[in-house]
C-alpha positions, 0 to 999 in steps of 0.5 A: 077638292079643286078650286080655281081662282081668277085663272088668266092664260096666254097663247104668246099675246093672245088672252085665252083663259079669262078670270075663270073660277069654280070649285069641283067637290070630291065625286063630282062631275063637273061639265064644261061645254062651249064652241070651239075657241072658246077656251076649253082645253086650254084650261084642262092643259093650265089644270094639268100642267100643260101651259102656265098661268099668268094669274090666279091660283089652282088649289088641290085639296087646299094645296097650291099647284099653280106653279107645279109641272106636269110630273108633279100633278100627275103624282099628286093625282090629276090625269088628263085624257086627252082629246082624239084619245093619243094611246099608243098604236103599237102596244097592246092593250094590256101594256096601255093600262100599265104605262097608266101606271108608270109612276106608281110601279116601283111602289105599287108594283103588287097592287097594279094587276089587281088596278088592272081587274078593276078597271077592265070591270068598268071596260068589259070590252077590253077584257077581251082584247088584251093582246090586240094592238091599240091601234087595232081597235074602233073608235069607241074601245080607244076612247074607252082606252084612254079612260081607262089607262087614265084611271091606272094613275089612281087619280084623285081628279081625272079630266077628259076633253071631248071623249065623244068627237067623233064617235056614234051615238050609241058608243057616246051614251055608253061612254056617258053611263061608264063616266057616271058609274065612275062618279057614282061607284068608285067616288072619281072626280071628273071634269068632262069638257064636251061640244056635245053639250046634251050628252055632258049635262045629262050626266053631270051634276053641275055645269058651266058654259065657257064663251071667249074665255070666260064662264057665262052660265053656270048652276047645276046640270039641270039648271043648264038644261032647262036654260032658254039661252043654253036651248037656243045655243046648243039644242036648236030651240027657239028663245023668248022674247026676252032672252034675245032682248038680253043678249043682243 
């Protein structure tokens, strides 16, 4: 569905995207994990539009969409969530998910309020709470705002940066569980970009750790899970021998 092919991004002269490329299949969770700095919403902002490749190629559904500005992805169907949520403090809840919907009104002006139903089904939270001011809410219902406004877009590809900073765990895991659910049942493709790296592969189907710009490890969920390096990094587990010898 996407495939990203030798993308190389600038900040002014600073080198931050490094000749990455994957591919994401329709239905697809795809987890992207590393420290801070290492490049990972500097290449969510390049897939949406956000800044500009200086080299490589993006493809959507074997289109190319490299040069295309943030207005086109979204109509062509790629939604970011942001990171820290940015839904708007003073508009309710309801009017979130239908700013979500900006660009399909005029031609799916009959389809939106059932759009709406559909997604508070994934968000039963937010049923209760149409009225309320977003800026109301706790933490956890923004996140869960901010995806769900996203999904208004109908999204072919919905990407989202780090939706459990700052969260419990216990809203974390029930934010994991709907992003499965969303794979899962309504067929969405997802890019999860997360610093909480067991949360992000325990979901996921495949997975790829992004250092100083570039992928180092990737392979299925599983794979990173069980990876000794992974472990070391981001579980706090010892490595052997080996792995140290490898990366030293």
């Amino acid at each position: 569905m996407l495939a990203v092919n030798n993308l190389h991004v600038y900040h002014g002269y600073l080198h931050v995207v490094k000749g990455i490329s994957f591919q994401i299949q329709k239905g697809e969770l795809l987890a992207i994990v590393g420290a801070n700095g290492a490049g990972k919403s500097t290449l969510l902002g390049t897939l949406a539009g956000v800044y500009k490749a200086a080299e490589g190629t993006i493809e959507l559904e074997g289109e190319d969409i490299t040069p295309a500005t943030m207005q086109t992805l979204v109509k062509k169907g790629i939604c970011l969530v942001p990171e820290r949520r940015q839904i708007f403090d003073s508009l309710s809840v309801k009017d979130n998910l239908l700013l979500g919907a900006y660009h399909r009104y005029r031609r799916d002006k009959k389809e939106i309020p059932r759009d709406v139903e559909q997604v508070l089904e994934l968000f039963p939270r937010l049923k209760q709470m149409l009225d309320r001011p977003g800026g109301l809410l706790s933490g956890g219902e923004q996140q869960m705002l901010a995806i769900a406004r996203g999904l208004m877009a109908k999204p072919k590809l919905i990407m989202l940066d780090e939706p459990s900073l700052g969260l419990a765990p216990l809203i974390v895991k029930d934010i994991m569980t709907i992003l499965r659910k969303m794979c899962d049942e309504l067929e969405t493709t997802i890019i999860l970009v997360e610093q909480n790296v067991k949360a992000a592969l325990k979901v996921a189907d495949r997975a790829c750790v992004l250092s100083h710009g570039q992928i180092s490890i990737s392979g299925t969920a599983q794979e990173l899970m069980n990876n000794e390096t992974v472990q070391a990094a981001y579980f706090g587990k010892k490595q052997s021998n080996l792995v140290r010898e490898s990366i030293s």
